[in-house]
SEKE-481292 format. One record per residue (C-alpha): residue in one letter; x, y, z. Coordinates in steps of 0.05 Angstrom, whole numbers, padded with zeros to 5 digits, always signed. Layout:
# SEKE-481292
AXYZ...
***
This chain:
# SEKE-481292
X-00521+00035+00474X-00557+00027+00405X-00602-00034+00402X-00601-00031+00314X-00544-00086+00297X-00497-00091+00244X-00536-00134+00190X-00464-00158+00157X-00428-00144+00080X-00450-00127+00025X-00443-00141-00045X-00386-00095-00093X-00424-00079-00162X-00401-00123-00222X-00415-00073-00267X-00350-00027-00296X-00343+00051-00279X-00290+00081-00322X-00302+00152-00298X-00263+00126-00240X-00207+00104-00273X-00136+00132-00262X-00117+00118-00337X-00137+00065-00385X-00059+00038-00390X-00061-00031-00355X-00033-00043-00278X-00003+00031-00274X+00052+00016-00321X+00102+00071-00324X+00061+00112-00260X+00100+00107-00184X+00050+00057-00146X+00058-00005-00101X+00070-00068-00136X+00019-00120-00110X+00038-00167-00146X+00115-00167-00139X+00109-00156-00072X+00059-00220-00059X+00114-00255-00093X+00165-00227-00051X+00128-00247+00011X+00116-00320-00017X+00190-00328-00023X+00201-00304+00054X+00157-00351+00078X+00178-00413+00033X+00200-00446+00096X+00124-00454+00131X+00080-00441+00062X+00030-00485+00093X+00031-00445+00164X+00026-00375+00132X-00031-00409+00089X-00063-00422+00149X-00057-00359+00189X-00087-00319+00119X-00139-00369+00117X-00164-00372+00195X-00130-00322+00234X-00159-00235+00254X-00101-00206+00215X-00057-00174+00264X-00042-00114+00225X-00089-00058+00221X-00152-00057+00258X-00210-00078+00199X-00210-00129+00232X-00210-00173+00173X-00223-00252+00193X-00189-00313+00153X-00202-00271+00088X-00267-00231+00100X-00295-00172+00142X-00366-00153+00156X-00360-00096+00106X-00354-00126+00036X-00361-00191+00011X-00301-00221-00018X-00234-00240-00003X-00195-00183+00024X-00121-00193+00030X-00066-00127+00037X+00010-00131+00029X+00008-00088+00106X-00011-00160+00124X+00032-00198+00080X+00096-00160+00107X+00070-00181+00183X+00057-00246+00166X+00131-00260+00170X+00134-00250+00239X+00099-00311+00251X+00127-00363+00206X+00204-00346+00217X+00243-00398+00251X+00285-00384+00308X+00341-00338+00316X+00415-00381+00315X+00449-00380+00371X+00512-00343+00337X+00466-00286+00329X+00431-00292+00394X+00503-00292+00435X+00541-00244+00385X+00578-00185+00415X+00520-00137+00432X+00566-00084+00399X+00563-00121+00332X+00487-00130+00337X+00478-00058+00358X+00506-00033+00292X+00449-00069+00258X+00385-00033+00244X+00315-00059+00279X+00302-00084+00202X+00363-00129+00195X+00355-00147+00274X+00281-00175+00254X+00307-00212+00203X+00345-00252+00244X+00282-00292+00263X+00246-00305+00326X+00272-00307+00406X+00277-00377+00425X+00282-00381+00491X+00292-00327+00557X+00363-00285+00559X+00391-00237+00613X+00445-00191+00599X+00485-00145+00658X+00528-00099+00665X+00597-00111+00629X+00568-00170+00590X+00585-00174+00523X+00534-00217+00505X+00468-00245+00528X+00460-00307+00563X+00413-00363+00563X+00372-00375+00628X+00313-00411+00642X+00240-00389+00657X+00245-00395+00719X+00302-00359+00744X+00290-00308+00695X+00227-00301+00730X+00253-00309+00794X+00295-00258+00787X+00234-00204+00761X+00194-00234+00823X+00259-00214+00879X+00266-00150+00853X+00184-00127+00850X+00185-00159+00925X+00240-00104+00936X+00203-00052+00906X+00155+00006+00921X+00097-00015+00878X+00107+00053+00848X+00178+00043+00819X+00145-00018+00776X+00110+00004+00713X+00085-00033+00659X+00078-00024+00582X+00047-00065+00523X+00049-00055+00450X-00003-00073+00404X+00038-00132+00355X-00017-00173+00355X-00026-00177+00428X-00100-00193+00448X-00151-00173+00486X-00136-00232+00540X-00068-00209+00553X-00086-00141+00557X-00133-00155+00616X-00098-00212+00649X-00036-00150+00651X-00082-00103+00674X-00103-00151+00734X-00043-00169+00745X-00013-00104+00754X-00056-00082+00797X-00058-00148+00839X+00020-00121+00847X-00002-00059+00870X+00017-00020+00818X-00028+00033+00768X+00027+00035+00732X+00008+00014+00655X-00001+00034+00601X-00007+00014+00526X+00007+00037+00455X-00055+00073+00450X-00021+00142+00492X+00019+00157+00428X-00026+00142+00387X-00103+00151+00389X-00105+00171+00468X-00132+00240+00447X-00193+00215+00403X-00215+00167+00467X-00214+00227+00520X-00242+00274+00474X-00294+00229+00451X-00313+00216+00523X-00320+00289+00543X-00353+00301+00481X-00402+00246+00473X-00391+00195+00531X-00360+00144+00489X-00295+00119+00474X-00298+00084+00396X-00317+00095+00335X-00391+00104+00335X-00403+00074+00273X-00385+00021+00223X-00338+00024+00150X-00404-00012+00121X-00424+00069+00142X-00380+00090+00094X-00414+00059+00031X-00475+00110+00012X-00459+00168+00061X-00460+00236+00027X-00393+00255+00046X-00331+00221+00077X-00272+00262+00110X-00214+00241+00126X-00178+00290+00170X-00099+00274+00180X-00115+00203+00163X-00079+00162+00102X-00122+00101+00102X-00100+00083+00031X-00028+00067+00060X-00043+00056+00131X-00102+00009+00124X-00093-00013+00046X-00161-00057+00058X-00200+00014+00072X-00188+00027-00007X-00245-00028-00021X-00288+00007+00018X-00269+00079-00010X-00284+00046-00072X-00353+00022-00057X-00378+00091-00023X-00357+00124-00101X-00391+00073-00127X-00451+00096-00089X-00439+00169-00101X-00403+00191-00036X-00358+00253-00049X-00283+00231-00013X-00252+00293+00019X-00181+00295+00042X-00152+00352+00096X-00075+00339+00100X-00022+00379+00091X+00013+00333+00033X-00030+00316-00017X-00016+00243-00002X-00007+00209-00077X-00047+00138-00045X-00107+00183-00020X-00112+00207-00089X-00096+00148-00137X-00094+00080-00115X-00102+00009-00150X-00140-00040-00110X-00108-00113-00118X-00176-00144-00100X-00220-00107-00148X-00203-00128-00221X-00224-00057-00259X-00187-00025-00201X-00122-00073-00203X-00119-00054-00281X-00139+00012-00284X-00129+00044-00212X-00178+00089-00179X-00190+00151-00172X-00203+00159-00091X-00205+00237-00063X-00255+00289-00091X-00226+00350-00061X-00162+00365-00017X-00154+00412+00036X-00090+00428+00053X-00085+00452+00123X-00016+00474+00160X+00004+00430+00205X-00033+00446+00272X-00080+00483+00233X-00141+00442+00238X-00179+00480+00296X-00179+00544+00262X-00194+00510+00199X-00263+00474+00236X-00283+00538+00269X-00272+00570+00191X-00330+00525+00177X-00380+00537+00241X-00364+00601+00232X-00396+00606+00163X-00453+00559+00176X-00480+00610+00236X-00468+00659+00173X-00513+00618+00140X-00562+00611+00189X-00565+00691+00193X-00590+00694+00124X-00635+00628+00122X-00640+00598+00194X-00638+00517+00186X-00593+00519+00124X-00530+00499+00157X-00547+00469+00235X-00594+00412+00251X-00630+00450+00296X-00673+00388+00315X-00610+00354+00336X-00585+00401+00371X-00647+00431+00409X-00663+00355+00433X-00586+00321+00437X-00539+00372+00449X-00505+00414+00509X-00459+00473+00496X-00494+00507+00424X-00482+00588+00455X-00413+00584+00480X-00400+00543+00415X-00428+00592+00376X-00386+00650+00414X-00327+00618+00404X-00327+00606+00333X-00355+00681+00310X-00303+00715+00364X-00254+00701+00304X-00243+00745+00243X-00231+00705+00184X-00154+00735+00172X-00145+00693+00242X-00169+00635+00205X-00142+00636+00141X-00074+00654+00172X-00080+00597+00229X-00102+00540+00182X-00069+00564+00118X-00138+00551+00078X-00169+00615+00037X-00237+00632+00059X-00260+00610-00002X-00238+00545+00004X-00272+00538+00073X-00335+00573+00056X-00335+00514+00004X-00326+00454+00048X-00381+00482+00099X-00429+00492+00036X-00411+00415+00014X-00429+00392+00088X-00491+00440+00109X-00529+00409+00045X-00507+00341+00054X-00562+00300+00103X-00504+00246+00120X-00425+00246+00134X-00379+00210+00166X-00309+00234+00193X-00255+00188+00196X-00178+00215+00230X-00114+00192+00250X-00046+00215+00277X-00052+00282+00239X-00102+00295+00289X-00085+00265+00352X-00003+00276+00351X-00013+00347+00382X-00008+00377+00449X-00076+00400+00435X-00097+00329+00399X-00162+00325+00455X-00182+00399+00424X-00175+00375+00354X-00223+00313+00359X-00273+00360+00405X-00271+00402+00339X-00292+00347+00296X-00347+00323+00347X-00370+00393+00345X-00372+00390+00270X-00414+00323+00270X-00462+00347+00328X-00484+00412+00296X-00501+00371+00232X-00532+00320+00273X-00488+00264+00243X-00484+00221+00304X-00526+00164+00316X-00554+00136+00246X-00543+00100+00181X-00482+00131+00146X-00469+00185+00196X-00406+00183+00254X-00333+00196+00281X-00287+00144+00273X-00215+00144+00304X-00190+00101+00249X-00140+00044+00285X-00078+00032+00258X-00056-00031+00306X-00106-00097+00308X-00100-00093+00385X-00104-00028+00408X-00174-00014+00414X-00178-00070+00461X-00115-00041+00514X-00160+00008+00546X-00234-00035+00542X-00190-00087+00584X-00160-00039+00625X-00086-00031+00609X-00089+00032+00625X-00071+00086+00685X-00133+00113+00671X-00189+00057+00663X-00204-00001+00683X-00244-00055+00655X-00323-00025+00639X-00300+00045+00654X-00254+00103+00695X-00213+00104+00755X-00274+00133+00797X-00293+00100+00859X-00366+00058+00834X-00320+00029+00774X-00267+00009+00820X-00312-00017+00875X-00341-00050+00821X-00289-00082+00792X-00249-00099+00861X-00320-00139+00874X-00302-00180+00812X-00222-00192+00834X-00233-00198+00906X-00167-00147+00926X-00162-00079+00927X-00137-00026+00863X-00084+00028+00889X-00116+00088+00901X-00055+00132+00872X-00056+00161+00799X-00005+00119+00758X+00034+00144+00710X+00031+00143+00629X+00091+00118+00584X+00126+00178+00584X+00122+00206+00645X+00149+00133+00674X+00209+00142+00627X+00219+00207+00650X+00216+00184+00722X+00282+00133+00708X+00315+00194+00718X+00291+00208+00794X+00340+00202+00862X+00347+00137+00875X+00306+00145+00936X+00249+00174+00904X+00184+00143+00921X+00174+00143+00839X+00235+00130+00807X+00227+00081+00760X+00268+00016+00778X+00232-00043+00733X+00199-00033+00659X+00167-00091+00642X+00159-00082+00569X+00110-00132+00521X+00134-00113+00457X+00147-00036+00435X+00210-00002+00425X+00208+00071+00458X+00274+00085+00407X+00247+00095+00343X+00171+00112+00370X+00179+00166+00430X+00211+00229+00411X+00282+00252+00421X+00316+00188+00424X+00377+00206+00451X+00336+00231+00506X+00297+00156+00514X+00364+00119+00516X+00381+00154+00579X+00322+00141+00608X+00321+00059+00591X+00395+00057+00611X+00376+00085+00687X+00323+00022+00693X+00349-00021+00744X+00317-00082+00718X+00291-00073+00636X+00244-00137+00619X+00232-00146+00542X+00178-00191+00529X+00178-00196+00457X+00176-00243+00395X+00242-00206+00363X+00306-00168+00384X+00296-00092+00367X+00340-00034+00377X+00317-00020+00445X+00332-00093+00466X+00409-00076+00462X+00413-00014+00505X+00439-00025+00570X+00408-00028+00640X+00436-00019+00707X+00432-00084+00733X+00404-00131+00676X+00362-00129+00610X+00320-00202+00608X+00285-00222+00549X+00228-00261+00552X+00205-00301+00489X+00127-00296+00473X+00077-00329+00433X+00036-00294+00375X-00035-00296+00370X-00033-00352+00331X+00001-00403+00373X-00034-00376+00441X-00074-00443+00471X-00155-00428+00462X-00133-00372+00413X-00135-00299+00431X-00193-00236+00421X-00182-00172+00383X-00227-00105+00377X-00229-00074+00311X-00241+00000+00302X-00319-00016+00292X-00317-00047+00351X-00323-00119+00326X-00295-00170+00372X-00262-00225+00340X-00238-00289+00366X-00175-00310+00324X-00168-00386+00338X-00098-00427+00350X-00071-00448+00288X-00041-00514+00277X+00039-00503+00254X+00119-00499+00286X+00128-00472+00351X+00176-00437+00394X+00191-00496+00446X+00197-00450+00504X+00155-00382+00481X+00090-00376+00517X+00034-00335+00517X+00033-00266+00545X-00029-00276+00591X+00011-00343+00621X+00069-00308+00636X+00038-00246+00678X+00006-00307+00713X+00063-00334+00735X+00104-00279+00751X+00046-00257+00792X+00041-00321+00829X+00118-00314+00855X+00105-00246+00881X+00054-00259+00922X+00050-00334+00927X-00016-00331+00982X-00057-00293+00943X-00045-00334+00872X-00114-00359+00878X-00133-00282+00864X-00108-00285+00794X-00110-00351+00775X-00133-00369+00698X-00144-00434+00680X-00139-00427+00611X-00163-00366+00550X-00234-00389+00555X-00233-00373+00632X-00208-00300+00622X-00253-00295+00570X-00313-00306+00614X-00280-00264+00671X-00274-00205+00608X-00350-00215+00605X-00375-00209+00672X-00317-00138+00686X-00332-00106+00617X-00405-00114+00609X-00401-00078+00540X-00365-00148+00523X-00421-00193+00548X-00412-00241+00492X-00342-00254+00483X-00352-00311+00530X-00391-00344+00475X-00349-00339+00410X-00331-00404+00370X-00261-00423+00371X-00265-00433+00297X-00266-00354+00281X-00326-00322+00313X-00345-00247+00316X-00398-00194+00354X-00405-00125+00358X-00417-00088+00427X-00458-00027+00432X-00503-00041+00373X-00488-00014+00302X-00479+00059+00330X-00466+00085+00382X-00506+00149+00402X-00562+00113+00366X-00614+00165+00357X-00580+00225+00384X-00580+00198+00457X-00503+00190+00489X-00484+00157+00550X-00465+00221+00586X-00492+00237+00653X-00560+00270+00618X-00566+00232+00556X-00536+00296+00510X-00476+00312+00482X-00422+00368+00498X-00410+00423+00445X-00331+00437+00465X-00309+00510+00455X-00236+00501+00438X-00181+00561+00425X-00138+00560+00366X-00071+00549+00387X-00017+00604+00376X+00032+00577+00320X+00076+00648+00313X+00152+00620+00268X+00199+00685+00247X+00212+00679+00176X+00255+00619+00147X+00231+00576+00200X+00173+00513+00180X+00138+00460+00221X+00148+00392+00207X+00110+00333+00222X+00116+00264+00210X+00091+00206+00156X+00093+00138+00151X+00124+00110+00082X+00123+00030+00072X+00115+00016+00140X+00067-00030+00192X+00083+00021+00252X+00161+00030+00268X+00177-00028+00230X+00197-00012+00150X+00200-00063+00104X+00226-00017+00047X+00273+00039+00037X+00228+00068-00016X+00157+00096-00017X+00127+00060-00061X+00074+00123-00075X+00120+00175-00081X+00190+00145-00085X+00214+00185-00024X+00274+00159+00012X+00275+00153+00086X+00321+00208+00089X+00287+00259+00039X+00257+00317+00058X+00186+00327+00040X+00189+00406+00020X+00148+00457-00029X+00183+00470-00091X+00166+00544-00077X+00196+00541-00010X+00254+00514-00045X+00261+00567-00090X+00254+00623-00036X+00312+00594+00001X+00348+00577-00062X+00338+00504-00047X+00336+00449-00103X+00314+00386-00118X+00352+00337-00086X+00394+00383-00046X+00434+00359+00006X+00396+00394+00072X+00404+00397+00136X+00338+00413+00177X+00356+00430+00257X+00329+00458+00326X+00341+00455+00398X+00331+00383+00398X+00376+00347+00339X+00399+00357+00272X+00370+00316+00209X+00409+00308+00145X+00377+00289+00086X+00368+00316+00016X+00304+00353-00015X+00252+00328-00049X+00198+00376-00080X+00122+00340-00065X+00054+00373-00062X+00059+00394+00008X+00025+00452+00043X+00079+00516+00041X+00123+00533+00108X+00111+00460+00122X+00148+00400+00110X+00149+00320+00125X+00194+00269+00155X+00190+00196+00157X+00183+00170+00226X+00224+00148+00263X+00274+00175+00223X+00250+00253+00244X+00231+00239+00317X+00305+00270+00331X+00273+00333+00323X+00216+00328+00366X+00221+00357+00441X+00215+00309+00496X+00168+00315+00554X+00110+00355+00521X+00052+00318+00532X-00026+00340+00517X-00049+00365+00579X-00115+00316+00570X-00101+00250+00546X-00020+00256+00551X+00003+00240+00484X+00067+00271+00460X+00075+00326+00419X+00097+00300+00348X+00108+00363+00310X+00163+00424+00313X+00189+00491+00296X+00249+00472+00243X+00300+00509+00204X+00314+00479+00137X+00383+00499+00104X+00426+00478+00047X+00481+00435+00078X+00539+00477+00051X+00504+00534+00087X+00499+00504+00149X+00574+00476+00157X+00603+00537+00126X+00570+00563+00191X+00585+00514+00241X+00643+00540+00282X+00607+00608+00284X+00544+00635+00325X+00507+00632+00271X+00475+00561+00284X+00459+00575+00357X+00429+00651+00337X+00377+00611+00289X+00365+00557+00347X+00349+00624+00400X+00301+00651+00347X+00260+00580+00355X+00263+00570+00423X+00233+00646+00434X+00170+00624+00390X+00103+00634+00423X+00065+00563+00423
***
């Protein structure tokens, strides 16, 4: 790892740059934007009732919304208070009072016709429920037969039946590893985290690629690099607190390219609350857009290498760092055979970008001496996600952008946990410090003093899959132990996941709130166990940021849910009634202990023992990773990954959609509206010239279909790539397949094959073949 360390913020000019402005007509006024202002309002009013306790939580708690890892008010990038309404909107989640018991013990049927919006609102779980079969409503219980209960049924089970599964609402780095002990101590490999369907594809191919699993650089990166990319990332509305950032690096001259197939409006235009030019006059944020097809990427990065060993024929140096690569880097041939086997009507067609446009981008980057590529779910929501990111390692190793100031890859996070899941070894692949292979687990058995299964354990969506076994399966699924997460509105084809929950003999909800998947029904009881947040968690709780900073987020003085406890507490003492003997094995005296335990099974987080309870931060692995071109692969270099373009064949008339986020923290929406574009949930996100060749118009009522489900909403014309369109998710996930998982990292495929139809067209059809021809033509598409 890089010895160099991060030497902390820096200063935003004072001085004024108009050529950035969006217009010189104060706050945006008649323009579609976000309303800071009204919406900090808004979020005042919500949290009237504990003022004082939100207060606190802004002023001394890691926000638990994205992963900038923003502390109290500040980061390490900037100076200055930093402050997002992503954050604001979460912040309710910890200062609502309790739920009333007329909600808590309505008829489930009433509650199930309520939305996972108004069900939030209801406020917080008080105190444990159960629920069985031919109950009407749920039941109070106490912890301990609730736990009792959990604890008989594990003691019944093959270890193999019991899976587990955490989300990343604020959960911390504690209760991630105190679960991943535990489950193991239960002899199950079993878990997994929110990570799989999200950013699993950028860890695996980041390993293979370079031998790590992060980010290997910082956002302070950002500010003076030559070029910034942001490849199916939308920071600006995903991570509002990145626009500060943007915002410095044009300040210092860095060129902001975009590659998405919508020309997301907050990527291009955005008005920083925190920056007073900015909050007045906006700011002007991407330089260039790229708009690829959806899926299109690969083709689209091998456009580029392709014309930079075009380059190289005609002046040899002028596109590759051939120091880098001669001293650092495995792989440059079969690279290099791959990328010029293509003709470039194969990769204009593939990526839907004219060669024009790409011999452009790979001129920008061959005479730029720095970049830095940031990506997100555009990237990773494939079944060839682990491809993608390989691609975009290729891209930075051939430059020789790995491993210095203003150079890297960064998997942007979108959850302030997640990073963490996998470090700590909630995960059927990892454990804590690295893999599955024998010298980690010896290693790490050393440190528990039992043994880790030897079996392969399964990710989230195989184990939902496996609900659906023979009861006497060896695998069948029989307890889901659930912190947080609702697999309705984030898996795909829900219809499909509310079979699967409904087979679970025993469904455990460990959660702060009721969602939609709370309600469904289970075969022999759905118990719901009510958790702390971060913020109330004795000794406070750890989080890892997507520059790897570790932050310690400290207990915060305010109301309490009398019987909630904290996450890593209750895996404790479930774990103690399943094997009562052997308690002693797992046995955590309090967050400080499993902090020191973290430190001594993770050696990258040597340190963590040592953070102030007041609000303390490090960094492992140095300021980059890969510092000076060396990786920590088995000979020091990293892997050029010769990738194929994927085969994306659709007959005529048909499109690919994918899905967006709107105003959103994750699955939970906290507005009807997009506040960039004014899309409703329910619009479709289309190209007016698509519309016009299918005699489509704005605000049409349409009905886009496949094999999987049928979505009814109405158009709306936006600058998006043509033969492609956009759903909100969850809303779209109806049309997504289930069980297609990357073959790598095992994330599911979150795109499709659609038709898109006027309604009248489609019901005038309805009771003909005419539906089910359409749906044959799909389903005989090459992928």
């Amino acid at each position: 790892m890089g010895k160099t360390k991060h030497t902390g913020p820096v200063k935003l000019p004072k001085s004024l740059e108009p050529d950035l402005w969006v217009s010189k007509v104060p706050f945006g006024l008649g323009k579609i934007k976000p309303h800071h202002i009204r919406d900090t309002m808004k979020v005042a009013w919500e949290n009237k009732d504990n003022l004082g306790y939100a207060a606190r939580i802004l002023r001394k708690g890691v926000c638990d919304g994205c992963a900038l890892g923003v502390l109290g008010l500040k980061d390490q990038t900037l100076t200055g208070p930093h402050l997002c309404t992503t954050r604001l909107n979460v912040l309710r989640l910890n200062t609502m009072p309790a739920m009333k018991e007329k909600d808590i013990h309505r008829d489930v049927d009433e509650l199930r016709k309520m939305s996972s919006t108004e069900l939030r609102k209801l406020g917080r779980i008080p105190y444990p429920l159960i629920r069985k079969p031919g109950e009407k409503q749920f039941r109070r219980l106490s912890w301990d037969e609730a736990l009792d209960l959990i604890s008989n049924k594990i003691k019944q089970l093959d270890p193999k039946q019991l899976a587990f599964y955490l989300t990343s609402r604020g959960i911390t780095n504690e209760t991630y590893y105190t679960a991943g002990k535990v489950a193991r101590f239960l002899g199950t490999n079993n878990i997994d985290n929110a990570s799989r369907i999200c950013h699993s594809p950028s860890k695996t191919a980041l390993s293979r690629s370079l031998g790590i699993g992060a980010s290997s650089c910082n956002y302070k990166d950002w500010i003076g690099t030559d070029v910034l990319l942001f490849w199916g990332s939308v920071a600006a509305n995903n991570q509002p607190v990145s626009t500060k950032y943007m915002y410095a690096a044009k300040r210092k001259g860095t060129k902001i390219i975009m590659i998405n197939p919508y020309y997301e409006p907050s990527m291009d235009k955005y008005w920083i609350p925190s920056i007073p030019d900015s909050a007045l006059f906006g700011t002007k944020i991407a330089d260039d857009v790229y708009q690829v097809n959806i899926g299109g990427d690969i083709a689209f990065m091998h456009g580029i290498i392709k014309h930079w060993f075009e380059m190289e024929e005609i002046k040899p140096g002028s596109a590759i760092n051939h120091e880098f690569v001669n001293a650092h880097v495995n792989g440059f041939d079969e690279l290099k055979e791959k990328a010029t086997s293509y003709n470039w009507e194969q990769l204009e067609q593939s990526s839907g970008i004219a060669k024009e446009r790409i011999v452009e981008l790979s001129e920008l980057l061959a005479k730029s001496n720095s970049g830095i590529f940031v990506w997100s779910m555009g990237l990773t929501q494939h079944r060839f996600g682990t491809d993608n990111v390989s691609q975009v390692a290729n891209l930075a190793m051939l430059r020789g952008f790995i491993g210095r100031e203003h150079c890297g890859v960064m998997p942007i996070r979108g959850h302030s946990g997640v990073q963490g899941s996998g470090e700590m070894g909630a995960d059927p692949f990892v454990l804590p410090g690295g893999g599955m292979d024998d010298a980690n687990k010896r290693r790490v058995e050393q440190h528990w003093g039992f043994e880790i299964p030897d079996w392969q354990g399964d990710i989230v969506g195989v184990s939902l899959e496996n609900t659906l076994l023979p009861d006497d399966h060896d695998r069948k699924l029989k307890l889901y132990y659930m912190s947080g997460g609702n697999f309705l509105e984030t898996m795909p084809n829900p219809n499909f996941v509310k079979q699967c929950l409904e087979n679970i003999d025993i469904r455990v909800h460990q959660d702060i709130i009721f969602n939609t998947s709370t309600l469904v029904d289970a075969k022999e009881a759905v118990v719901v166990l009510p958790a702390m947040t971060r913020y109330e968690q004795p000794g406070g709780g750890t989080s890892t940021s997507t520059e790897r900073m570790v932050y310690l987020s400290p207990e915060i003085e305010g109301p309490r849910m009398e019987e909630a406890r904290a996450e890593w507490e209750i895996y404790l003492d479930l774990a103690r009634r399943v094997k009562p003997d052997q308690k002693h094995l797992v046995h955590f005296k309090n967050a400080e202990h499993i902090r020191d335990e973290i430190s001594r099974a993770n050696p990258n987080y040597d340190g963590i023992q040592h953070l102030d309870p007041e609000g303390d931060v490090f960094q492992w692995g140095g300021a980059w990773l890969c510092e000076g071109g060396i990786c920590p692969t088995p000979d020091g270099k990293g892997n050029l990954i010769p990738v194929e373009i994927p085969e994306l064949r659709k007959p005529e008339g048909h499109f690919y959609v994918t899905t967006r986020r709107g105003k959103q923290f994750n699955s939970m929406i906290y507005s009807d509206s997009d506040p960039f574009n004014n899309a409703d949930r329910y619009d479709v996100l289309m190209n007016e010239e698509d519309g016009k060749k299918y005699h489509i118009n704005q605000g049409d009522a349409v009905v886009v279909y496949n094999q999987c489900g049928t979505f009814n909403g109405r158009a709306k014309f936006v600058p998006v790539k043509a033969g492609n369109i956009e759903l909100h998710w969850p809303e779209g996930n109806i049309l997504i397949s289930k069980g297609v998982f990357e073959k790598y990292a095992g994330i599911p495929e979150y795109n499709a094959s659609v038709i898109v139809e006027k309604a009248e067209t489609y019901y005038a059809h309805k009771d003909t073949k005419y539906v089910e021809k359409r749906i044959e033509e799909l389903e005989t598409e090459t992928h």
